[in-house]
C-alpha positions in Angstrom: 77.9 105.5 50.6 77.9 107.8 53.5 79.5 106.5 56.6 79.4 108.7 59.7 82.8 107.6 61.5 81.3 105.9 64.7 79.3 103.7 62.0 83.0 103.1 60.2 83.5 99.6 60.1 87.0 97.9 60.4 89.2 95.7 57.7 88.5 92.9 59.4 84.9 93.3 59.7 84.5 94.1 56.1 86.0 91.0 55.4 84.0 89.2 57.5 80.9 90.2 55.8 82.5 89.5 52.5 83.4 85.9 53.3 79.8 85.0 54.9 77.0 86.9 52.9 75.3 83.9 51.0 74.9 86.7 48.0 74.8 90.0 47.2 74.1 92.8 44.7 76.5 93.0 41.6 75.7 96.4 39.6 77.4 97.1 36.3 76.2 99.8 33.3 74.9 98.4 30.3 73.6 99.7 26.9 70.2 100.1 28.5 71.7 101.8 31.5 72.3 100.5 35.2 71.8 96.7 35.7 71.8 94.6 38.7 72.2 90.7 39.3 71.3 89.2 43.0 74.5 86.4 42.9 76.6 85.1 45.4 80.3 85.3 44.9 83.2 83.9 46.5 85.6 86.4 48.5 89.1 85.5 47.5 91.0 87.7 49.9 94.8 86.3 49.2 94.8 87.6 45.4 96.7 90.7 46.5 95.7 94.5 46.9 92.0 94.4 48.5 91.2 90.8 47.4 88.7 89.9 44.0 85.1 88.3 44.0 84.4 85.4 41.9 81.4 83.5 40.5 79.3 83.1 37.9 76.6 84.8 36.0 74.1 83.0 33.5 75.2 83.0 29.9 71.5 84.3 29.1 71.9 87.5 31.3 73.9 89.8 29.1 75.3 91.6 32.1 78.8 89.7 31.3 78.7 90.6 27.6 80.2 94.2 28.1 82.5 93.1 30.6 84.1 90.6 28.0 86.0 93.3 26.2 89.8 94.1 27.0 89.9 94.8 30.5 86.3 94.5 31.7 84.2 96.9 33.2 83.8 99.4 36.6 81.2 97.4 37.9 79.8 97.7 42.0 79.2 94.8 44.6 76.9 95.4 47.8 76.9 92.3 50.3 74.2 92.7 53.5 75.5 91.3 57.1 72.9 91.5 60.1 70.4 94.1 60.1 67.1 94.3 61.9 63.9 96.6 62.6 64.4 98.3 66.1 61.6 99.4 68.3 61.4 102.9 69.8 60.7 101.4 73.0 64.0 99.4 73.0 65.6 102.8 72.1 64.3 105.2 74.5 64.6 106.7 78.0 63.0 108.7 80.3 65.3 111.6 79.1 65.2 110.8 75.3 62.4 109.3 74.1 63.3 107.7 70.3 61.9 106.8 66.7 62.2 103.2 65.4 65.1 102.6 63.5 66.6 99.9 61.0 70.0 98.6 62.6 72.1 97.1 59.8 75.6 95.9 58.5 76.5 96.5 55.0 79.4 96.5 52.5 79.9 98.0 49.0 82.6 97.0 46.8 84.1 98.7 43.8 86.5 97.1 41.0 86.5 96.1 37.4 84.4 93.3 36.2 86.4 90.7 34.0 85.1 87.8 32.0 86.5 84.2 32.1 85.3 81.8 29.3 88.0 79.0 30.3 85.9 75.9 31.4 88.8 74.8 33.7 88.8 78.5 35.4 85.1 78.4 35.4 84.6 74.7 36.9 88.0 75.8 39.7 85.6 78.5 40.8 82.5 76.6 40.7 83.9 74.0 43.1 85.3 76.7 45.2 81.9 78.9 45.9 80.3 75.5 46.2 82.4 74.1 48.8 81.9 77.7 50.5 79.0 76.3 51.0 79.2 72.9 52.1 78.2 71.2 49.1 80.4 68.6 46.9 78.0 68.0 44.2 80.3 69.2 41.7 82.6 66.5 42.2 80.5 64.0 42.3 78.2 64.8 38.9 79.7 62.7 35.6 82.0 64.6 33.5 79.9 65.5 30.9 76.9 66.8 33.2 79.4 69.2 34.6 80.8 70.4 31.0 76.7 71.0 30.0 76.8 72.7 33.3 79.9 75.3 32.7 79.0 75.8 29.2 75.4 77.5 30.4 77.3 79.9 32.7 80.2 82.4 32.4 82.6 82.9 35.2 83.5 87.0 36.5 86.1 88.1 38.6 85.6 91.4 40.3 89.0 93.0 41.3 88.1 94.8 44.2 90.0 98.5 44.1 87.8 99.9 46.8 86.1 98.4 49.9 83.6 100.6 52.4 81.6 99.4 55.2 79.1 100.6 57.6 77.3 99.4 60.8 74.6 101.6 61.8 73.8 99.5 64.8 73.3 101.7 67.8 77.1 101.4 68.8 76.5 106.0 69.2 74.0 105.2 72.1 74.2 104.8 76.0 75.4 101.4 76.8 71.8 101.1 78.8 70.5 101.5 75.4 72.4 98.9 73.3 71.4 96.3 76.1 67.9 97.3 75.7 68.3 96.5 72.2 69.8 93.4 72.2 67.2 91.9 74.9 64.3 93.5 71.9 66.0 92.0 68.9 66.3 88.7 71.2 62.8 88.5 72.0 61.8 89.5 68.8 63.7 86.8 66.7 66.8 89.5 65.4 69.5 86.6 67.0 72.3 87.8 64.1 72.2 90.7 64.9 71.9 91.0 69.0 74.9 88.7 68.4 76.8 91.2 66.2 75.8 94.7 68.8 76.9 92.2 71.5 80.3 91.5 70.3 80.5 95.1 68.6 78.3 97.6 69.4 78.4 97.1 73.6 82.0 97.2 73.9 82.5 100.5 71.9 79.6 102.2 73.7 81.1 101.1 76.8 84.0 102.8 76.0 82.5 105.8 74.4 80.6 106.4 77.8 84.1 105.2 80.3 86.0 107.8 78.2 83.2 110.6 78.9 83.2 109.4 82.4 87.0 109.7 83.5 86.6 113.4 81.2 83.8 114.4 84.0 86.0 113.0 87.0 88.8 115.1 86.0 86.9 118.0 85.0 85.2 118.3 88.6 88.6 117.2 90.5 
């Protein structure tokens, strides 16, 4: 993925996406080539190194089958935060007048896809992705509604070797612009992600333009 350094995204925002994204993209290569499963997995960050993903793919979907053998399989996650169409109106000024955009947050991941066939590592991480969230249901199904359960499904484990994030969301522009984008993406429904320029993007413009500023004071003093 290319990420232009003022679209960098930190360690802690990475993680931040990981642990809330409802789903993402999980891309492995099969026989037939590349194949992709839309799945949500739960971000484990306390397993050492840069963390693991876990869930659960259908036993049907033979994307698991080559990462069954002896140590699995390079495999690719990508996990969407905010992201938003942005006007040209909200973009431009007097002085630069803009294109639309699409302002967004996302993360790709990069491991090796394991297998787990064990119902009791299966059903651990079935209760855990569930209670992620907010639902108890597998605790309260009878036993042997949850075994039918685990035995349609087959649990995978991506240990993550390589993280990369990038927010392309205006934080390179005036802050007069980034307010003007925020007050568009507010009137225009886009509340996740006004929230995340507002916590994010304002400040480092702000002190992108602060910086250039005090270099213009001391350059004419």
């Amino acid at each position: 993925m290319y990420v232009p350094a003022h679209f960098a995204m930190s360690a802690e925002q990475v993680a931040e996406v990981l642990a809330t994204a409802p789903a993402g993209d999980l891309v492995t290569v099969g026989p037939d080539g590349l194949v992709a499963t839309y799945v949500p997995m739960l971000f484990d960050a306390d397993a050492g190194g840069h963390g693991r993903l876990i869930g659960h793919l259908s036993r049907v979907n033979d994307q698991w089958r080559p990462a069954s053998a002896p140590g699995g399989v390079d495999a690719l996650f990508i996990a969407h935060g905010a992201g938003d169409y942005v006007e040209a109106d909200w973009l431009s000024t007097p002085e630069a007048p803009s294109v639309p955009t699409w302002n967004y947050v996302t993360v790709q991941v990069w491991g090796r896809l394991v297998v787990h066939d064990d119902p009791a590592w299966m059903l651990e991480a079935v209760r855990r992705l569930s209670a992620a969230h907010g639902d108890a249901t597998v605790d309260t199904l009878p036993t042997a509604e949850v075994d039918a359960l685990l035995r349609a499904v087959v649990g995978v484990e991506l240990q993550i070797t390589r993280v990369a994030g990038k927010a392309k969301m205006s934080q390179n522009k005036s802050p007069q612009v980034v307010r003007s984008v925020i007050d568009g993406l507010r009137g225009a429904g886009g509340e996740d992600t006004a929230a995340w320029m507002e916590e994010y993007s304002l400040p480092r413009a702000q002190a992108k333009a602060d910086l250039l500023a005090g270099i213009r004071e001391r350059r004419q003093g």
